[in-house]
C-alpha positions as CSV (number, residue, x, y, z in Angstrom):
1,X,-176.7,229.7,102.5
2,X,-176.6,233.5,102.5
3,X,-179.9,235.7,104.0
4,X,-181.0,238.6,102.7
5,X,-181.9,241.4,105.2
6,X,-184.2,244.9,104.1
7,X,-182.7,247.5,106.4
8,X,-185.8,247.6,108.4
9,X,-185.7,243.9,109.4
10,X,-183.2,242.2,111.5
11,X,-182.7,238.5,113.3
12,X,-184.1,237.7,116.9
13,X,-182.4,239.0,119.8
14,X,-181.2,236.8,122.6
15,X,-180.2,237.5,126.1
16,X,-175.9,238.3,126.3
17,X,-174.2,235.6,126.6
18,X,-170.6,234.8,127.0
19,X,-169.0,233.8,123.4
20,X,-167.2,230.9,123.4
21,X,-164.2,232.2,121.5
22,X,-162.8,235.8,120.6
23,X,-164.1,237.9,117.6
24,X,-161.9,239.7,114.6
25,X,-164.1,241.4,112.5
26,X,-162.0,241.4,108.8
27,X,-162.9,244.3,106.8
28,X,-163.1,244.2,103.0
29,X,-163.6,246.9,100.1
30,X,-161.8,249.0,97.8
31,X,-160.2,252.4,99.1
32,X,-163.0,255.3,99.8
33,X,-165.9,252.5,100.1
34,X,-166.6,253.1,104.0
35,X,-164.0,250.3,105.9
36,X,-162.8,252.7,107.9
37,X,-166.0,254.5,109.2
38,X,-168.1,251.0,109.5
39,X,-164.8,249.6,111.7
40,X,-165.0,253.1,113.8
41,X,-168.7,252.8,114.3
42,X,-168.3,249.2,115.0
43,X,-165.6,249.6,118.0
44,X,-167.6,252.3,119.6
45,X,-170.4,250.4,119.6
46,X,-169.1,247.2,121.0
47,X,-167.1,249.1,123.7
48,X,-170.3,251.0,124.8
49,X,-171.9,247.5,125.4
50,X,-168.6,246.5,127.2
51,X,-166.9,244.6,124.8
52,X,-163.4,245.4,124.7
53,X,-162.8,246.0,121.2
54,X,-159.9,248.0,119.2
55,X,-159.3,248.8,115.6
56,X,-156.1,248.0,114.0
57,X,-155.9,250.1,110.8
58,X,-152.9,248.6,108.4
59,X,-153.1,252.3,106.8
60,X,-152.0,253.7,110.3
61,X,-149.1,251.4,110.1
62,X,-148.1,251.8,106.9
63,X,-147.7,255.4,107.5
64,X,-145.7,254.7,110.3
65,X,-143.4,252.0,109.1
66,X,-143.2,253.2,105.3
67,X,-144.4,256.5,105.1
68,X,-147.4,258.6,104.1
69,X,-147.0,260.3,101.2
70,X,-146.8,257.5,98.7
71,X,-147.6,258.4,94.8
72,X,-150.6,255.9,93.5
73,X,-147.4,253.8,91.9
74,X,-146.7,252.1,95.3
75,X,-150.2,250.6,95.0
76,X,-149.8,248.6,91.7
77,X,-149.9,245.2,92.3
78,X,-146.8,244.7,89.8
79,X,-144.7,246.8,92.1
80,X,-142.5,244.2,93.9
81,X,-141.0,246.4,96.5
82,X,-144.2,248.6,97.1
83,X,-146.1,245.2,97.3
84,X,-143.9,243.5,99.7
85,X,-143.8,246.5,101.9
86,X,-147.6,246.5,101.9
87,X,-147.5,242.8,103.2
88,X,-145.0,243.3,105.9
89,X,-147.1,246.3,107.5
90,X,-150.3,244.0,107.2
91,X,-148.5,241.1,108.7
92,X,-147.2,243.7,111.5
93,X,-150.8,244.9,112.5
94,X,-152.3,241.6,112.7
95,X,-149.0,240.1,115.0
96,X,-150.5,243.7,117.3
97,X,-153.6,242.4,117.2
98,X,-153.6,238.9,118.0
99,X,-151.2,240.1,120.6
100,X,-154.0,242.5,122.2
101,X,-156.3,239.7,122.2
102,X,-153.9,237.5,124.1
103,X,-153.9,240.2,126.8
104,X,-157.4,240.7,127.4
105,X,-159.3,241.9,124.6
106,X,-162.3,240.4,123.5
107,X,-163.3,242.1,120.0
108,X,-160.0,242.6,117.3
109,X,-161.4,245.1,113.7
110,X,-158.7,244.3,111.3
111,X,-158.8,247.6,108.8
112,X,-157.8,247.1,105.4
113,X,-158.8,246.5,102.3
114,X,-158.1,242.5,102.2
115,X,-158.7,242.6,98.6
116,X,-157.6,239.1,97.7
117,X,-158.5,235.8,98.4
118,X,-154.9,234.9,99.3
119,X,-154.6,237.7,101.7
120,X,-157.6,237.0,102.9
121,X,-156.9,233.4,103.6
122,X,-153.4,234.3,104.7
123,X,-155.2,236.3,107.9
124,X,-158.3,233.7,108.4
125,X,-155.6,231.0,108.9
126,X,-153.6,232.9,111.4
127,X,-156.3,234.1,113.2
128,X,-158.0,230.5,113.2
129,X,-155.0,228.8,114.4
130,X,-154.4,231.4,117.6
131,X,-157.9,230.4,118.7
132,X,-160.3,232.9,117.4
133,X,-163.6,233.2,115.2
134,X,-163.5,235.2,112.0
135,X,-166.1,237.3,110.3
136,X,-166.1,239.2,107.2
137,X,-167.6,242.5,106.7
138,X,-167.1,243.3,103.3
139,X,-168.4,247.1,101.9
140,X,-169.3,247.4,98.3
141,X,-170.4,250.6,96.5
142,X,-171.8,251.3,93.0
143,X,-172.6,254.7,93.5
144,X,-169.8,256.7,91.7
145,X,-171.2,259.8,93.7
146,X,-171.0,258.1,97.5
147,X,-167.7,257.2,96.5
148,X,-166.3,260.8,94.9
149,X,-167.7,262.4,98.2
150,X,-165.8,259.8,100.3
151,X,-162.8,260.8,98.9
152,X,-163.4,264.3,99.1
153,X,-165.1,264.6,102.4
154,X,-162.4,261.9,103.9
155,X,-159.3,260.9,102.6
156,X,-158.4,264.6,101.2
157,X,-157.6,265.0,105.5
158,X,-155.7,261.9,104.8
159,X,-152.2,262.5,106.1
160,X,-151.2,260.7,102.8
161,X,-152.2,264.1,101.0
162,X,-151.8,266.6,103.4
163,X,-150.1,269.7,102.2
164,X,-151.0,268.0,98.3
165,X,-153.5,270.5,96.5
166,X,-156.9,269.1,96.1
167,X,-157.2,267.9,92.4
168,X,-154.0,266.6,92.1
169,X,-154.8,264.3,95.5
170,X,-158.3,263.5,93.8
171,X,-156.8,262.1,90.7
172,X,-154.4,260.4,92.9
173,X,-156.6,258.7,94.6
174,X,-158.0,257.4,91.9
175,X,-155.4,256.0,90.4
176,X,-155.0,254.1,93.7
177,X,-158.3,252.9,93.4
178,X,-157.9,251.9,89.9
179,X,-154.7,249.7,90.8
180,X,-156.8,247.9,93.8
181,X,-159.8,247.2,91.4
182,X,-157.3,245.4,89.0
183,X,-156.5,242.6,91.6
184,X,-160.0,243.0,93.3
185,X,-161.9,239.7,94.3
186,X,-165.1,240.0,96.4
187,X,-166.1,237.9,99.4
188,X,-167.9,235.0,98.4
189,X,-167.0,231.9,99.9
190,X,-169.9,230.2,100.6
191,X,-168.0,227.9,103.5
192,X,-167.0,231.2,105.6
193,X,-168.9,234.1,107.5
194,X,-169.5,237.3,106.2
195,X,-171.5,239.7,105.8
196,X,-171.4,241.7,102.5
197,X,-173.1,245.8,103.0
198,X,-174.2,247.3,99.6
199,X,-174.4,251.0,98.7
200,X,-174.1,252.2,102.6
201,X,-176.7,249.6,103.7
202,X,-178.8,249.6,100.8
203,X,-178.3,245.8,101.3
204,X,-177.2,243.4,103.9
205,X,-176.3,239.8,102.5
206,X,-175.3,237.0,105.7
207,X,-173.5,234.3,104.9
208,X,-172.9,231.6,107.7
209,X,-173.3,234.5,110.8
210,X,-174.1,232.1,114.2
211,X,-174.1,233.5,117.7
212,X,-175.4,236.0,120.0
213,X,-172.9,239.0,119.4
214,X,-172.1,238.6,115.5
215,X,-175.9,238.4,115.1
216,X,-176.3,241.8,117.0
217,X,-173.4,243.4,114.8
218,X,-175.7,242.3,111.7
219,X,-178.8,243.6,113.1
220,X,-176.8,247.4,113.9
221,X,-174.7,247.5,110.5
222,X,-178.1,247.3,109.2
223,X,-179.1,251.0,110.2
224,X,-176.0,252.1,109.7
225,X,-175.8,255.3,107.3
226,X,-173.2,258.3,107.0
227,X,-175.9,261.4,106.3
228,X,-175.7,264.3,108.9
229,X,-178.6,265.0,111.4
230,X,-178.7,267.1,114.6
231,X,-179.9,264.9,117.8
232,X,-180.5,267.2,120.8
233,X,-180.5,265.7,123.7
234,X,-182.0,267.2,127.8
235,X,-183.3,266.0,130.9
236,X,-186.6,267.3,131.9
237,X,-187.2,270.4,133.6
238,X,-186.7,270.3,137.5
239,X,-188.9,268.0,139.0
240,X,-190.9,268.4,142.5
241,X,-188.3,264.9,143.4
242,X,-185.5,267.3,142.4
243,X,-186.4,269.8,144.7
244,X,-186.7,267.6,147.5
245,X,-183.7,265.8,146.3
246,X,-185.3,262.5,146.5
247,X,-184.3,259.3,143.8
248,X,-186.6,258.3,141.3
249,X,-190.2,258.8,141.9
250,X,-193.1,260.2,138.5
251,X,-193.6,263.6,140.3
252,X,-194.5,266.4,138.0
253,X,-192.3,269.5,137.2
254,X,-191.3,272.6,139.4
255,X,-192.6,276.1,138.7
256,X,-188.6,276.5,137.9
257,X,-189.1,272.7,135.8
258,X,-192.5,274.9,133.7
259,X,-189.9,278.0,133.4
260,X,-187.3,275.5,131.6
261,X,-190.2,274.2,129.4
262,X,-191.2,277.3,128.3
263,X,-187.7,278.2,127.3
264,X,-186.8,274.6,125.2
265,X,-189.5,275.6,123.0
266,X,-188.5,278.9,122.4
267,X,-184.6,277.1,121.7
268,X,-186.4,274.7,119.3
269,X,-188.2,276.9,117.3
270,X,-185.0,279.3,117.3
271,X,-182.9,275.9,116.3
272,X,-185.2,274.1,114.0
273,X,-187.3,276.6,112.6
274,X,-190.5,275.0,111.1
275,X,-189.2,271.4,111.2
276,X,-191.8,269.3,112.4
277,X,-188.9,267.5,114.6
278,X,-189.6,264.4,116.6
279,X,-189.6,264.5,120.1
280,X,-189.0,261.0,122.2
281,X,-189.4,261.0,125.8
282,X,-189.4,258.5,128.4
283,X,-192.8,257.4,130.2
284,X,-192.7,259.5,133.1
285,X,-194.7,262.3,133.3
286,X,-191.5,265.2,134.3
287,X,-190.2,264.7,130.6
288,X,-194.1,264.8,129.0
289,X,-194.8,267.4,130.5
290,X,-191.4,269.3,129.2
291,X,-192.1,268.6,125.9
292,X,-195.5,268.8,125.9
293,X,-195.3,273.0,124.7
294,X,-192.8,272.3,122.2
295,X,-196.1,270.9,119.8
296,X,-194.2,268.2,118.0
297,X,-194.7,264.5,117.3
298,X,-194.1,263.0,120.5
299,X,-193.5,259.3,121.3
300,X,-193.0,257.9,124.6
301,X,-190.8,255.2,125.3
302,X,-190.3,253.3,128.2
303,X,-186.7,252.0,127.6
304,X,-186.0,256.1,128.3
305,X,-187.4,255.6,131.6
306,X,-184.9,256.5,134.7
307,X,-182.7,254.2,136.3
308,X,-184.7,251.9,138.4
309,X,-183.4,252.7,142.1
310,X,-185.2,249.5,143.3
311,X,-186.2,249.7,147.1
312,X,-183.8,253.0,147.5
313,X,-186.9,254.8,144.9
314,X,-188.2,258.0,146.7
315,X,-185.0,258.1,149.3
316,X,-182.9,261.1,149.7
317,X,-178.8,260.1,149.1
318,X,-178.7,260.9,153.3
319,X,-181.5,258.3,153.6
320,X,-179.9,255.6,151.1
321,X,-176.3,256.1,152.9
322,X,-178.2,255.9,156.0
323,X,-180.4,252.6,155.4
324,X,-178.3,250.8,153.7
325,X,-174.5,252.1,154.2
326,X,-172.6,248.9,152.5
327,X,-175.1,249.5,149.2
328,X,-173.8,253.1,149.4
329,X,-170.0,252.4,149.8
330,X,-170.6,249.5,146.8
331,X,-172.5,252.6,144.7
332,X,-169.3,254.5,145.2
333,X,-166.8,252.2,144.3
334,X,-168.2,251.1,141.2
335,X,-171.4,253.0,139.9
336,X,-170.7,251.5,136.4
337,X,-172.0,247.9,137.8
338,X,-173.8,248.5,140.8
339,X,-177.3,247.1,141.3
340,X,-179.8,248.9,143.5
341,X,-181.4,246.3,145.2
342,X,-184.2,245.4,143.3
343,X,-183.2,247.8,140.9
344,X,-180.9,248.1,138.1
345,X,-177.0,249.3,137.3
346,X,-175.9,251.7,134.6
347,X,-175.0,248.5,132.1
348,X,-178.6,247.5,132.6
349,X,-179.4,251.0,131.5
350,X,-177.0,250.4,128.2
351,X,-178.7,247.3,127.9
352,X,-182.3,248.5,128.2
353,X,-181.4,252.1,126.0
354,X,-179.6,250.1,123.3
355,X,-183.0,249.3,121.0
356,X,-183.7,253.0,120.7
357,X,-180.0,254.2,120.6
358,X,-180.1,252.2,117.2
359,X,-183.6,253.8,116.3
360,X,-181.5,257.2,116.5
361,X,-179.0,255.7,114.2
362,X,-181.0,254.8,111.5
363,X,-183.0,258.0,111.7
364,X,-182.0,260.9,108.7
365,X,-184.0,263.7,110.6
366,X,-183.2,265.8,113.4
367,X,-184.5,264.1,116.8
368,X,-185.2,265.3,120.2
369,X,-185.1,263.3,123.2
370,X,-185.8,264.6,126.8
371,X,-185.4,262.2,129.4
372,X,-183.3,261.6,132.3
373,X,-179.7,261.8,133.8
374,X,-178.5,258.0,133.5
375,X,-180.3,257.6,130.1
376,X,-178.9,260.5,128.7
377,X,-175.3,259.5,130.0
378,X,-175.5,256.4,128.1
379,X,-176.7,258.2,124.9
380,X,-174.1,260.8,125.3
381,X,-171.1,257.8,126.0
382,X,-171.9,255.9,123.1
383,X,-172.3,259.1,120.3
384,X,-168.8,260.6,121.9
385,X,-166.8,257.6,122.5
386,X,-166.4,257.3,126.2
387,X,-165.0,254.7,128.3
388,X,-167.8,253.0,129.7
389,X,-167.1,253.2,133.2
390,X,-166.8,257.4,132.6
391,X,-170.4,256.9,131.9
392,X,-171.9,256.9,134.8
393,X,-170.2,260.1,136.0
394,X,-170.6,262.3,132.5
395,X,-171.9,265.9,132.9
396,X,-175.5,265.7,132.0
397,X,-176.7,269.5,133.9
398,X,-180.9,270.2,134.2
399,X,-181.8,272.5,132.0
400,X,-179.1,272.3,129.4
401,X,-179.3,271.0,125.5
402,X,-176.7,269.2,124.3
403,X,-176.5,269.4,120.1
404,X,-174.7,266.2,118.7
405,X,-174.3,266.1,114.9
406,X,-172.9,262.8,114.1
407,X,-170.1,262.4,111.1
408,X,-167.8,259.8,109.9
409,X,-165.7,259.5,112.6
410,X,-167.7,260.7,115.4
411,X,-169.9,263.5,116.6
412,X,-169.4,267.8,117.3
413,X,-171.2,268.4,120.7
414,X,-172.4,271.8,121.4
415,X,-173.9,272.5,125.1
416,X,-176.7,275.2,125.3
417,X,-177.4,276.3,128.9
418,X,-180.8,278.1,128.8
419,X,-180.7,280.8,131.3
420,X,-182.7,283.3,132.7
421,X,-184.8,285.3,130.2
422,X,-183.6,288.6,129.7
423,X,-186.1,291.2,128.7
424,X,-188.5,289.7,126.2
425,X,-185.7,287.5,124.2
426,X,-184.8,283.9,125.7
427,X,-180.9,283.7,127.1
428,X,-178.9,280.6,125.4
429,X,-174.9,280.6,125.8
430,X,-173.7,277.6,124.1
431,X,-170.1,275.8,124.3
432,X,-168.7,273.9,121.3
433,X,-166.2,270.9,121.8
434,X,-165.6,267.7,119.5
C-alpha cells in the first residue's frame, strides 16, 4: 500500500535506534532529473547525524573505466558494446560498495539511473543476499523547464562535455535522454520499498518504508527543493558571561554586545535591502536582544538554545578543569561525544537542532538566525559538509556573519567581520570560500 505525503506533512518521529541491518539507498530517474543532487543531499545529511554514509556514482566510474566523452550513441540500448560496458562499470561500483559496507559503513547511495526492472532486480538481489535492506528513491519530473535548466545549470560542467560548445552538448544530452526514455520503466513494485519524488517534491509517494531511519529520510526528502536563498548565520553580540568568560548562563549583552547589534542591522539592511527577512533566534535573551533592532519577524526557538553545560553552567574553563579535572581531560579528548554532567554533547546538539535545520531547508526566502557557538557549528557542519567530529571545533567568531547560499552540490560561504565603525559608514570586510 503506497502513502501519499503533502510536503508539509511527514510520519511520527521516534527516538534513534540502532537498525537492524545496513541501508543502500537505490536511485532511480532519467538523466538531468535530480539523482545526483537528492543522493548528495542525502549523504550529507546522514553523515551529519553520524551515519556513515557514501555515494557511489556509476557515472564517476564510467568515466574512469570507459571514458568521458562519449557521443549520445553509447547510450542506446541497441548498442551491444556501449551496453555491456555500461553494465560492467555498474557491476564495478556496486562490488565498491558492498565492499565499504563490509568495512564499516552503515549507509551505501547507489547513483544511477537504474532504469530497468532487470537492472534493478539485478542490484536488489545482490544487495539482499550480502545482508542488507534496500530502498528505492526514484525522481520523476514532468516539467520540461526544471529539466532544461538541470541540464544547463549541471551537466554542461559535466566532464562528459567539457571543452564541447554549449548547444552542441545540450542537443547531446538530449539525445541521451531520449535513448534512456526508450527502455524506461518506473518503480512500481508494490512488494518492494520506495519512495517515488515528483516534480522536485511536488509529491512524495511511500511504498512499503518501515523503520526509524528510512522513515526520517522520507520525512527530509520531503522539504527537499533546489531554488537558491541566502541563510546568514551569527552568534549574539558579546554577552556579560562572555566578558567574564563564564559557560552558559541568560545574561544580557555587553555595551561592546549593543555596539555589534547596532552594526548587524546596518549589514542587514545594506545586504537585504527592504526584504522583510526572517530572523530565528534561540530563547535566551543575548540573541533577542541582538536582533531585537534589526525590526524583522522574529521567532524564537528553543532547539537554538546553547549547549546545556549541565552542573559546569555559570563556571569559568579554570573552574570546570579545576572541579572536575577527569570531565575536563574527557571534554578534550572527545568534545564530539562528551556529556556535561547533567548536560548535553555536541550530537545531542545535532539531535536537538535537526527539526529546525530542516525548517531552513524547506524555506525559499532568505533567513537569519543568531544564536550560539555549538548551535551554529552544527548548522554550519551540516550546509558545508564537515566531518562531524570537526564540528565541535569549527570557527564560529562573535561578531561575524557568515553568508551560505546553498546550490546543487553544496553551499558558497562568505564570512563578514563587522568591525569598528569608521566615520559615519559601518566597516564589513568579508572572505569568500566554497
Amino acid at each position: 500500500m503506497c502513502t501519499r505525503y503533502t510536503r508539509f506533512g511527514g510520519p511520527q518521529m521516534r527516538p534513534d535506534v540502532p537498525e537492524q541491518r545496513k541501508l543502500v539507498l537505490v536511485m532511480v530517474g532519467l538523466p538531468a532529473r535530480g539523482k545526483t543532487y537528492t543522493a548528495r543531499k542525502l549523504a550529507r545529511y546522514l553523515n551529519w547525524r553520524g551515519h556513515s554514509t557514501r555515494v557511489f556514482n556509476v557515472g564517476n566510474y564510467r568515466r574512469r573505466d570507459v571514458g568521458a566523452q562519449k557521443p549520445a550513441s553509447f547510450f542506446d540500448p541497441r548498442n551491444v558494446e556501449g551496453l555491456e560496458a555500461r553494465r560492467r562499470v555498474a557491476m564495478r561500483a556496486l562490488d565498491e560498495l558492498l565492499s565499504w559496507l563490509d568495512e564499516g559503513g552503515l549507509v551505501a547511495i547507489y547513483d544511477a539511473t537504474n532504469s530497468t526492472r532487470s537492472r534493478r532486480d539485478l542490484v536488489r538481489g545482490r544487495v539482499e543476499a550480502a545482508g542488507h535492506r534496500v530502498v528505492f528513491i526514484e525522481s520523476v519530473c514532468n516539467d520540461a523547464a526544471v529539466v532544461e535548466d538541470n541540464i544547463r545549470s549541471t551537466k554542461l560542467r559535466s566532464p562528459d562535455y567539457a571543452g564541447v560548445e554549449a548547444d552542441k552538448a545540450v542537443a547531446d544530452f538530449r539525445e541521451r535522454i531520449a535513448f534512456y526514455e526508450r527502455a524506461y520503466e518506473p518503480v512500481d513494485d508494490a512488494e518492494l520499498s520506495w519512495v517515488k519524488i515528483v516534480d522536485l517534491g511536488r509529491q512524495v509517494v511511500v511504498n512499503r518504508i518501515q523503520g526509524y531511519l528510512p522513515a526520517r529520510l522520507v520525512y527530509f526528502l520531503m522539504n527537499l527543493h533546489t531554488g537558491e536563498r541566502r541563510i546568514w548565520l551569527t552568534r549574539h553580540g558579546q554577552s556579560m558571561d562572555n566578558v567574564a568568560g563564564k559557560l552558559g548562563g541568560d545574561s544580557s549583552i555587553s555595551p561592546l554586545g549593543q555596539q555589534y547589534a547596532a552594526r548587524l542591522a546596518e549589514f542587514m539592511r545594506e545586504r537585504a535591502g527592504d526584504e522583510k527577512v526572517p530572523v530565528w533566534t534561540s530563547t535566551l535573551q543575548r540573541t533577542i536582544q541582538t536582533a531585537a533592532g534589526l525590526h524583522l519577524p522574529s521567532v524564537a526557538w528553543r532547539a537554538l538554545d546553547e549547549i546545556d553545560a549541565g552542573i559546569c553552567e555559570g563556571l569559568t574553563y579554570a573552574e570546570f578543569d579545576g572541579r572536575f579535572p577527569d570531565d575536563f581531560a574527557s571534554r578534550k579528548a572527545d568534545k564530539l561525544r562528551f556529556r556535561y554532567p547533567r548536560g548535553e554533547s555536541y550530537q545531542d546538539v545535532v539531535r536537538r537542532v535537526e527539526p529546525v535545520l530542516i525548517e531552513i531547508e524547506r524555506q525559499r526566502r532568505p533567513l537569519l538566525v543568531v544564536a550560539h557557538q555549538a548551535v551554529l557549528r552544527a548548522l554550519y557542519g551540516y550546509f558545508l559538509d564537515k566531518d562531524p567530529v570537526a564540528v565541535p571545533h569549527l570557527e564560529v567568531p562573535l561578531h561575524m556573519v557568515i553568508e551560505l547560499t546553498p546550490h546543487a552540490y553544496g553551499a558558497t560561504e562568505r564570512r563578514f567581520e563587522l568591525g569598528p565603525r569608521v566615520g559615519s559608514e559601518p566597516s564589513w570586510n568579508a572572505a569568500a570560500s566554497s
